[in-house]
N, C-alpha and C positions, 0 to 999 in steps of 0.2 A: 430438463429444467435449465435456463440460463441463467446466467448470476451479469451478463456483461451491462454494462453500462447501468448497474444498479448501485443503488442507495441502502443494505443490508448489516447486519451487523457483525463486527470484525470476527467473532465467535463463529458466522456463519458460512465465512471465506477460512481458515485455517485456524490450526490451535494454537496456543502460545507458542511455542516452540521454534516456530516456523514465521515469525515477522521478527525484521532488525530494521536495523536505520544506519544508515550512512558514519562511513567513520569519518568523516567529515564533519557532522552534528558535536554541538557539544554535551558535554554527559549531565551539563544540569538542568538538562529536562528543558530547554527553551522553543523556538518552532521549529518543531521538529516533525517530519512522517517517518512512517515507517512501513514496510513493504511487506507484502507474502509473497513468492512468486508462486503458482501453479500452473498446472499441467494447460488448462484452458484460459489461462491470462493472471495476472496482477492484483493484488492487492493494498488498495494503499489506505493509510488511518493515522489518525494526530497521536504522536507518541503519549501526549498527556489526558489521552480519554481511550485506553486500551481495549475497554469492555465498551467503549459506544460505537458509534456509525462509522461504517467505511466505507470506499469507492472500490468496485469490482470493474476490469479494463479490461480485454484483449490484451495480449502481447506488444502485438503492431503499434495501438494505440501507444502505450506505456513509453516503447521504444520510438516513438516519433514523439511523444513526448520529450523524452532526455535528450534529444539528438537537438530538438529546437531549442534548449537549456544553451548546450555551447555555442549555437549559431551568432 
């Protein structure tokens, strides 16, 4: 089964435990993601809806993501 480039829910990429967000972010909940890394790619979800929809990424992806962030 693949999870990439899917639309799933955060529950069904990793358990609580395992998604943070940036210490960068500030702590009162504003727009914020938050991440899961895994074995087979990324995790990402709005800090403020923890139990709803998330985006499942590659790695690669994820990380050419961030990289075009500082460009």
């Amino acid at each position: 089964m693949t999870r990439l480039g899917t639309t799933i829910r955060s529950t069904g990429i990793a358990s609580e435990g395992t998604w943070f967000k940036s210490s960068y972010s500030s702590q009162d909940g504003g727009n914020c993601v938050e991440i899961a890394a895994q074995a087979d790619g990324v995790g990402v979800r709005d800090t403020k809806s923890t139990d709803g929809p998330a985006v499942f990424v590659s790695g690669a992806a994820f990380t050419s993501f961030i990289q075009s962030l500082s460009a």
